[in-house]
Backbone as ProteinMPNN parsed JSONL, in Angstrom:
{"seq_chain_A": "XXXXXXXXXXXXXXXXXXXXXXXXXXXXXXXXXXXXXXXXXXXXXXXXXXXXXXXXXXXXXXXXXXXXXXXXXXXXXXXXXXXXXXXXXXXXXXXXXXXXXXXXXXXXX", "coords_chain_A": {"N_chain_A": [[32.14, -2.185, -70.257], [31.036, -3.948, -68.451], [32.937, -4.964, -66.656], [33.733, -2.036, -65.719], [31.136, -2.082, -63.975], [31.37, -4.01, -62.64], [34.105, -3.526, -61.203], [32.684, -1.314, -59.735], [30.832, -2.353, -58.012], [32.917, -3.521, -56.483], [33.822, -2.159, -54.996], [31.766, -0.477, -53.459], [30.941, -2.814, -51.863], [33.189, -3.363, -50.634], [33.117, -0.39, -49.313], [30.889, -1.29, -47.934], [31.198, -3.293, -45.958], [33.535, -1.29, -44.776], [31.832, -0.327, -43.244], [29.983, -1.803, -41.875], [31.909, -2.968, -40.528], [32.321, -0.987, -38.496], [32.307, 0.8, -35.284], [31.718, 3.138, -33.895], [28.944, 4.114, -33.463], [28.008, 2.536, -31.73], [29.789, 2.73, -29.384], [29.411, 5.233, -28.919], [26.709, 5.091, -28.01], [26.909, 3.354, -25.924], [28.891, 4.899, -24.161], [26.994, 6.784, -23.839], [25.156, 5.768, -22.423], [26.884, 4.596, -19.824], [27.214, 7.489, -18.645], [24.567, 8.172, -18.591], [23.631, 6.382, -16.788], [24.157, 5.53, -13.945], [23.445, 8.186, -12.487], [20.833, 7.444, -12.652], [20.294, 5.112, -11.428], [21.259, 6.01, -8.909], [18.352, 7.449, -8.128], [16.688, 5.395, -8.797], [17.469, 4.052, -6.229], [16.911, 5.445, -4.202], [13.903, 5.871, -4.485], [13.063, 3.115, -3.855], [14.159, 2.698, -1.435], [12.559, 4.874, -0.375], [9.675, 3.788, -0.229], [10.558, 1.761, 0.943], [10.411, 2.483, 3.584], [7.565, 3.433, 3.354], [6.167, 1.326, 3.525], [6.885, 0.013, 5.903], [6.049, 2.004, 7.567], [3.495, 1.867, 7.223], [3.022, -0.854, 7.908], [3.153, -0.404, 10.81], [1.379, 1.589, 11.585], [-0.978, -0.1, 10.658], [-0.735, -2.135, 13.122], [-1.464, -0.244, 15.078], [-4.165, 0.276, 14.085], [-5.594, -1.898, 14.362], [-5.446, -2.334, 17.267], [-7.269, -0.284, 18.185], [-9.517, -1.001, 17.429], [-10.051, -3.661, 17.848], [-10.307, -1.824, 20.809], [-12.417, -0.84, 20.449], [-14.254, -2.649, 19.64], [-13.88, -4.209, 22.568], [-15.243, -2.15, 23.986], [-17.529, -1.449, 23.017], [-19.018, -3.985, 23.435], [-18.985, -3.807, 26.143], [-20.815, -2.041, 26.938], [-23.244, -2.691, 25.395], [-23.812, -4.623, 27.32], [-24.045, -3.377, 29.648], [-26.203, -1.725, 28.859], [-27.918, -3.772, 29.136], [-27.719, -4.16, 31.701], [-28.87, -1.773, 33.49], [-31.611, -1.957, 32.004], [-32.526, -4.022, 32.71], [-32.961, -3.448, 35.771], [-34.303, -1.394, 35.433], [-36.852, -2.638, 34.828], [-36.828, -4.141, 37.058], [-37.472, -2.077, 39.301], [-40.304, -1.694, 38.633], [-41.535, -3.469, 38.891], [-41.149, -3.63, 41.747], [-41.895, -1.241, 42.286], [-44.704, -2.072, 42.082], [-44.995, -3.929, 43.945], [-44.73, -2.516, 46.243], [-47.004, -0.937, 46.242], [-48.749, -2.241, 46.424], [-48.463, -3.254, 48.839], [-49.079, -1.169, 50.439], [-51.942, -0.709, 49.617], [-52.578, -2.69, 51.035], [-52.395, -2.229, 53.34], [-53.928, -0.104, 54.103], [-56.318, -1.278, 54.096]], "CA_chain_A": [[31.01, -1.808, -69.434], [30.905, -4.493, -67.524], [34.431, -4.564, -66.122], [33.652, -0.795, -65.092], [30.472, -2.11, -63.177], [31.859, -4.906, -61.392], [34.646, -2.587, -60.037], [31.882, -0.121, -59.004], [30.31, -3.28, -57.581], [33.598, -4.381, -55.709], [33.838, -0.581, -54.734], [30.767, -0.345, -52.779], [30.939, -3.986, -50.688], [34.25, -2.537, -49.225], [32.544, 0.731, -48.097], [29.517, -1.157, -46.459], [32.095, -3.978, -45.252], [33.616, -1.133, -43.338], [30.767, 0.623, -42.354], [29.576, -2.737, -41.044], [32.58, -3.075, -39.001], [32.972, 0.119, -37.598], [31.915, 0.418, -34.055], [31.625, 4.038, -33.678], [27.483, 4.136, -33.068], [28.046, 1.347, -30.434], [30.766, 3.4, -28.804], [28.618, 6.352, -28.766], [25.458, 4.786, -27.241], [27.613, 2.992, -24.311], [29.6, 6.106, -23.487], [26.175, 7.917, -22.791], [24.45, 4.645, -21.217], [27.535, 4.836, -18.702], [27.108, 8.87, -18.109], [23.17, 8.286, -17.911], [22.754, 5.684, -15.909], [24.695, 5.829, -12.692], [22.07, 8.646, -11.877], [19.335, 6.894, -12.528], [20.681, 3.612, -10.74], [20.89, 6.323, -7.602], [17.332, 7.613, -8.31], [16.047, 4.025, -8.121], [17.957, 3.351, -5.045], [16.603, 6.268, -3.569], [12.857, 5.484, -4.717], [13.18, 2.057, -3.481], [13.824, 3.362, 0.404], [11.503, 5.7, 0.225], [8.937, 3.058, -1.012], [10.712, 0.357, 2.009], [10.307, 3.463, 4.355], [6.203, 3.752, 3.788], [5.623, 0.042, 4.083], [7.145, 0.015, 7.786], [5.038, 3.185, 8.507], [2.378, 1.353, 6.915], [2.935, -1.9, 8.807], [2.637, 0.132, 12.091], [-0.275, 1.923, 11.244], [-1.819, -1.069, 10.506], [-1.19, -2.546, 13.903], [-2.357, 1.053, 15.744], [-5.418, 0.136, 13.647], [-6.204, -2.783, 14.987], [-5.737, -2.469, 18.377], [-8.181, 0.217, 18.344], [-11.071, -1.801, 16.456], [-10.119, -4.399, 19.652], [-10.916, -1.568, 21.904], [-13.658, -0.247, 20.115], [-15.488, -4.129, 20.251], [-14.59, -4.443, 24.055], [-16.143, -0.771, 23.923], [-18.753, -2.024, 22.227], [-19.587, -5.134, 24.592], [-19.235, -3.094, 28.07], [-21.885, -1.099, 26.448], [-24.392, -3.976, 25.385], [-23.868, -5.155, 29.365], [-24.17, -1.632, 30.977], [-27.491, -1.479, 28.649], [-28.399, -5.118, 29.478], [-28.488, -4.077, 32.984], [-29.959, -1.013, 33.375], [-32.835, -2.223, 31.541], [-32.779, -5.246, 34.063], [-32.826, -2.858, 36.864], [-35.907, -0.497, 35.179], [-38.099, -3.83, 35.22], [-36.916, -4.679, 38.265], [-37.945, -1.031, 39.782], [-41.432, -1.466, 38.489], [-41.972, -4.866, 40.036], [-40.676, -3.03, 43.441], [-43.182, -0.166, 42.772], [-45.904, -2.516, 42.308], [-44.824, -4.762, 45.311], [-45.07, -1.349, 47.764], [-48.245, -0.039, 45.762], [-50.133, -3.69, 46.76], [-48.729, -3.307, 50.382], [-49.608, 0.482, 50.921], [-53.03, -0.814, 49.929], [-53.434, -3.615, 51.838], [-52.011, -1.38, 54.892], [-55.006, 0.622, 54.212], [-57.48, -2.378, 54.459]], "C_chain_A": [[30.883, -2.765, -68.249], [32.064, -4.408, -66.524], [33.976, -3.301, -64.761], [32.062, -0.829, -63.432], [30.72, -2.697, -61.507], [33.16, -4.163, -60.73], [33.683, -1.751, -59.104], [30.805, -1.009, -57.517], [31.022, -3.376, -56.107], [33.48, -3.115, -54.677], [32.368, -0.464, -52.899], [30.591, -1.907, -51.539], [32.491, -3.754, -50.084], [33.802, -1.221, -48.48], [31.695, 0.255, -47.136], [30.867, -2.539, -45.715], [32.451, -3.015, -43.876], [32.809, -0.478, -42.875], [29.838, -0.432, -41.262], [30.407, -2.657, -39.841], [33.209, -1.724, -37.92], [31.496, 0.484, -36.325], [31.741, 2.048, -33.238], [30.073, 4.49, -32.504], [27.77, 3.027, -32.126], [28.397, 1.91, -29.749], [29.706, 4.625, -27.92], [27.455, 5.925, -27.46], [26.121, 4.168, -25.892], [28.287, 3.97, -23.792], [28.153, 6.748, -23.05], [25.192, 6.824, -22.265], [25.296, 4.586, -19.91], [27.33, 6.269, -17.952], [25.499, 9.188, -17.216], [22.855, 7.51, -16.878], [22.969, 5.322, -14.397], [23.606, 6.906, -11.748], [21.084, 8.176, -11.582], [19.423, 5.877, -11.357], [20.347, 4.439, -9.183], [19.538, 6.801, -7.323], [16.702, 6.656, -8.036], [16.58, 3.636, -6.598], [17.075, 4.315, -4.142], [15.042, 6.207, -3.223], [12.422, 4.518, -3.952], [13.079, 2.53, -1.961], [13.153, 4.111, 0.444], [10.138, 4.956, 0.177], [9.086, 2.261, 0.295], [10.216, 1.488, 3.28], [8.591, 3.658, 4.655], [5.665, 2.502, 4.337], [5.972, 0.061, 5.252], [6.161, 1.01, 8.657], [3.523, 2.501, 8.453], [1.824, 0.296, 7.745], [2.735, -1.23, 10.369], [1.848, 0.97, 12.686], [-1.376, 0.953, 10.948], [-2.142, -1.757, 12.116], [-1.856, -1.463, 14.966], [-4.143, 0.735, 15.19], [-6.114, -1.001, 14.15], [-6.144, -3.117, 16.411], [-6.988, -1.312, 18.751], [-9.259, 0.082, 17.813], [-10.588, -3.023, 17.899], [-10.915, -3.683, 20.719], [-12.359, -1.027, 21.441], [-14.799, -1.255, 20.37], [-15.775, -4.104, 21.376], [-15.682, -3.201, 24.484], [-17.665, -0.849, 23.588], [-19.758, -3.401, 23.099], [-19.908, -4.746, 25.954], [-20.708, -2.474, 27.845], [-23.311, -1.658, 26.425], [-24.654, -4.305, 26.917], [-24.257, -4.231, 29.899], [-25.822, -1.953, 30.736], [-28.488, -2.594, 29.055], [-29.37, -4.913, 30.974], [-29.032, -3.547, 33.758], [-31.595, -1.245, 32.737], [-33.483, -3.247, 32.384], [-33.256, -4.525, 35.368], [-33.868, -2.037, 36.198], [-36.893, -1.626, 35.387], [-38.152, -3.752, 36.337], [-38.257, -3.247, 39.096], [-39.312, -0.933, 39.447], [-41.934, -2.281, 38.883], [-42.537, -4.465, 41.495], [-41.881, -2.148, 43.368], [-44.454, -0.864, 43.183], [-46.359, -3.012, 42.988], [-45.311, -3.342, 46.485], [-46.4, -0.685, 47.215], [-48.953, -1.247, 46.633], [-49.938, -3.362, 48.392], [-49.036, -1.973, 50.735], [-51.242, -0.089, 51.087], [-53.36, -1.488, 50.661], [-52.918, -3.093, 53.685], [-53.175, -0.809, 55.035], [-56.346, -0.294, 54.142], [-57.148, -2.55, 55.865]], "O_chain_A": [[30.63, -2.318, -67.13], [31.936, -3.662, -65.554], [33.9, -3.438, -63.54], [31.953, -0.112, -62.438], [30.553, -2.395, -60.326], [33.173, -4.279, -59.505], [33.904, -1.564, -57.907], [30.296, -0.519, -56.508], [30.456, -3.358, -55.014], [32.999, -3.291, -53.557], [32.473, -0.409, -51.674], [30.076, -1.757, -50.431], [32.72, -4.094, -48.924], [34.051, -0.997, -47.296], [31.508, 0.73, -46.016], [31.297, -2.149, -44.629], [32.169, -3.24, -42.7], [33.135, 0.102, -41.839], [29.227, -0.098, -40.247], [30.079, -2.428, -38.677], [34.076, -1.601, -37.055], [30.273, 0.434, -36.456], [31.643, 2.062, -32.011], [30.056, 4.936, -31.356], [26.561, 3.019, -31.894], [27.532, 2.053, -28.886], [29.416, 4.756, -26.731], [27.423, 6.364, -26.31], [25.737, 4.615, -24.812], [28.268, 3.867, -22.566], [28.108, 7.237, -21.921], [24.31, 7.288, -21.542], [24.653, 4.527, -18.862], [27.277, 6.257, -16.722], [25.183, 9.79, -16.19], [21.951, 7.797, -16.093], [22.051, 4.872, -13.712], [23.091, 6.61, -10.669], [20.44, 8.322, -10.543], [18.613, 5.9, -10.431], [19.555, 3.964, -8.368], [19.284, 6.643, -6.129], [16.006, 6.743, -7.025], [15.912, 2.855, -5.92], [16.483, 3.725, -3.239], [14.679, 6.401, -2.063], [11.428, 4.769, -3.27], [11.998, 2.7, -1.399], [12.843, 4.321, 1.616], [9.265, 5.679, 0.658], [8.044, 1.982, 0.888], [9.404, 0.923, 4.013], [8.185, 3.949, 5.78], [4.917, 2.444, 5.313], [4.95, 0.172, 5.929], [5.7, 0.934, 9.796], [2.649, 2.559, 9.317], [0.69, 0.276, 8.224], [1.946, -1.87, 11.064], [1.617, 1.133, 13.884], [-2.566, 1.262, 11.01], [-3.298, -1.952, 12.489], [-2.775, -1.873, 15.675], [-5.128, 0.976, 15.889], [-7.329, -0.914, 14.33], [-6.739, -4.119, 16.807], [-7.664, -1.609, 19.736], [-10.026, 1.037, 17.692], [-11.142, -2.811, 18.978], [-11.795, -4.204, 21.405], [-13.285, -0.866, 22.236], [-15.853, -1.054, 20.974], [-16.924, -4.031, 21.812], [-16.703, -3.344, 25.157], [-18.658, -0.255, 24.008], [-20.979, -3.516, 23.204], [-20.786, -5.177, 26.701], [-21.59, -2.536, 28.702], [-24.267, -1.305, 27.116], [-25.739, -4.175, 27.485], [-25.001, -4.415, 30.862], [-26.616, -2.272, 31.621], [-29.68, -2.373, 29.272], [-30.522, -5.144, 31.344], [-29.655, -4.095, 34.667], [-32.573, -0.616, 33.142], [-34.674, -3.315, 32.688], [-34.041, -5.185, 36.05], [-34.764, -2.197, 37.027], [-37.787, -1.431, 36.21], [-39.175, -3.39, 36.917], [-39.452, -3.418, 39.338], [-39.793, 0.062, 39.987], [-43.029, -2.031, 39.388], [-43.568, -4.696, 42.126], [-42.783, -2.227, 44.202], [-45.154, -0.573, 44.154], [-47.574, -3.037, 43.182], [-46.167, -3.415, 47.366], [-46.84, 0.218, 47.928], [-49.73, -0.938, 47.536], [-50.901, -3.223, 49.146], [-49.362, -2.008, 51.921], [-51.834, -0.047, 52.165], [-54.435, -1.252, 51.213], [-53.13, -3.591, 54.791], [-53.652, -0.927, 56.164], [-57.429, 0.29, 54.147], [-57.801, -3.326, 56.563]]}, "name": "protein", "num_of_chains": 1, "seq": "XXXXXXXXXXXXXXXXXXXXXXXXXXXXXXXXXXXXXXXXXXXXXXXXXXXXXXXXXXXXXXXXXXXXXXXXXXXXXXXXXXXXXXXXXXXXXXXXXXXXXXXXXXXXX"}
C-alpha cells in the first residue's frame, strides 16, 4: 500500500513539475499583447496630438482673450474721461447761464 502510494505520489510531482514548466499560457498572452497593442500604442499617439493640438488652440485663444479685456479697460477709461468731461462742461454751462442771466439783468438796470 504504501509503495503503490508513493509511486502515485512520485506520479503526480512530475505532471505538476511539467505543467509548471510549460510556457504555453505565457506564449499565448504575449502573442495577443503583441497583436493588441501596436493599435492601441497608435490610438494613444493619435490621442496625444489631438490633446497637443487643443492646448496650442487653447494657448491662442487665451492670448485673443486678453488683448480684448486690455481693450475693453482702455474702453472702459476713455469712457470714465468722456463722462468726466461732459459733466465738467454741464456745470460749466450753468455757471455761463447764470453769468449772462446776472448781466441781462443788470443791462436792464
Amino acid at each position: 500500500q504504501w509503495r503503490k502510494s508513493s509511486l502515485v505520489i512520485e506520479d503526480l510531482v512530475e505532471e505538476t513539475g511539467a505543467a509548471c514548466h510549460d510556457t504555453t499560457c505565457e506564449d499565448a498572452v504575449e502573442e495577443e499583447r503583441a497583436t493588441e497593442m501596436p493599435p492601441l500604442n497608435n490610438e494613444r499617439a493619435e490621442r496625444i496630438e489631438t490633446v497637443r493640438k487643443a492646448q496650442i488652440e487653447l494657448v491662442n485663444e487665451k492670448s485673443k482673450l486678453e488683448d480684448l479685456e486690455s481693450a475693453v479697460s482702455k474702453l472702459e477709461q476713455v469712457t470714465k474721461d468722456t463722462e468726466d468731461t461732459c459733466q465738467n462742461e454741464e456745470m460749466g454751462s450753468e455757471y455761463l447761464e447764470a453769468v449772462r442771466t446776472l448781466v441781462k439783468s443788470m443791462k436792464n438796470c
